[in-house]
N, C-alpha and C positions, 0 to 999 in steps of 0.2 A: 516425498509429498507430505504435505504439514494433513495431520488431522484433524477432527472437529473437537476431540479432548485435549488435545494442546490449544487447540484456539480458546475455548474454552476456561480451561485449568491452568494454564502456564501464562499466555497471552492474557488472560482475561478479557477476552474482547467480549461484547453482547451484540454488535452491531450488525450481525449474519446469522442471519437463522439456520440451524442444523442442513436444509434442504436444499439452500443455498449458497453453504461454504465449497463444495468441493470445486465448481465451477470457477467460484473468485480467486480463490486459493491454486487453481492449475493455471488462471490468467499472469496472477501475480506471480508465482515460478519461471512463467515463458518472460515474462518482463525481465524479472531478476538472471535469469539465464543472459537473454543481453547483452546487459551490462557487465556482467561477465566475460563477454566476448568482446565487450567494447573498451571494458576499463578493467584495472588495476581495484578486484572485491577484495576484503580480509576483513577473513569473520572473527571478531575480536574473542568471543567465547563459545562455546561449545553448541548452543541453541541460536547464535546470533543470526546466521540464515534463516533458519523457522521464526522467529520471531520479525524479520522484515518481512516473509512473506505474508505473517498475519496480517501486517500494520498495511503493507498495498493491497492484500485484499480486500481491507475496509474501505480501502481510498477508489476502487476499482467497482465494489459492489455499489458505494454511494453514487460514482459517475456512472455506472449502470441506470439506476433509477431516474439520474435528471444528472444535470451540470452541477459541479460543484460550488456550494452552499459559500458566499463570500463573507454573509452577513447575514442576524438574522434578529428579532428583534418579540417578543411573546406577546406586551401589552398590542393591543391593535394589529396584530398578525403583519408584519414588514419579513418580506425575504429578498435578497439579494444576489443572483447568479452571479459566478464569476463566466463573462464574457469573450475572454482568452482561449478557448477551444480547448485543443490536444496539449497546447503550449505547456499550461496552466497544469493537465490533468501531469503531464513528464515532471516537471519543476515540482508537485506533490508528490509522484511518487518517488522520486532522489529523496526527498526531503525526510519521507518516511524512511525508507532505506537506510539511509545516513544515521537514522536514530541508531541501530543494532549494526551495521557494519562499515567500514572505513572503505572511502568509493575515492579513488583519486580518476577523474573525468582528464579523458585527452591522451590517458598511458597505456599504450598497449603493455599486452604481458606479454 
């Protein structure tokens, strides 16, 4: 389990507040678990797990709160849902994954 001083210290994230890391953080393990059982993971460096699970808990906490953000715009306040559902939230979190570990989709181990 990644804790909230690595997310913090190592991850440098700010995007989850202390009260609400541990929840995002055990969602984004059972995801990352998964794909594990589904595909061919290699964690390139020694933190590269912990560091994906920070990066999909951001993406997991933010789809918590509303649908994820496609667009967004300050002057005159313009926000843009992405409208894609679950599709959308899977393709984000691969995406994030794939930053910190090597995911080959389709190969069992």
């Amino acid at each position: 389990m990644v804790d909230y001083d690595f997310y913090i210290n190592t991850y440098l994230g700010s995007a989850i507040d202390e009260k609400n890391f541990p929840a995002a953080a055990a969602r984004a393990a059972a995801v990352l678990e998964g794909y594990e059982r589904r595909c061919r993971v290699h964690c390139p460096g020694p933190d590269s797990r912990r560091l994906a699970v920070c990066a999909m808990a951001e993406v997991l906490f933010q789809y918590g709160i509303g649908r994820l953000v496609e667009s967004a715009t300050v002057g005159n306040v313009s926000v843009r849902y992405d409208s894609r559902g679950g599709r959308a939230l899977e393709q984000t979190l691969l995406q994030k994954a794939g930053i910190y570990l090597d995911i080959l989709r389709g190969v069992g181990q």
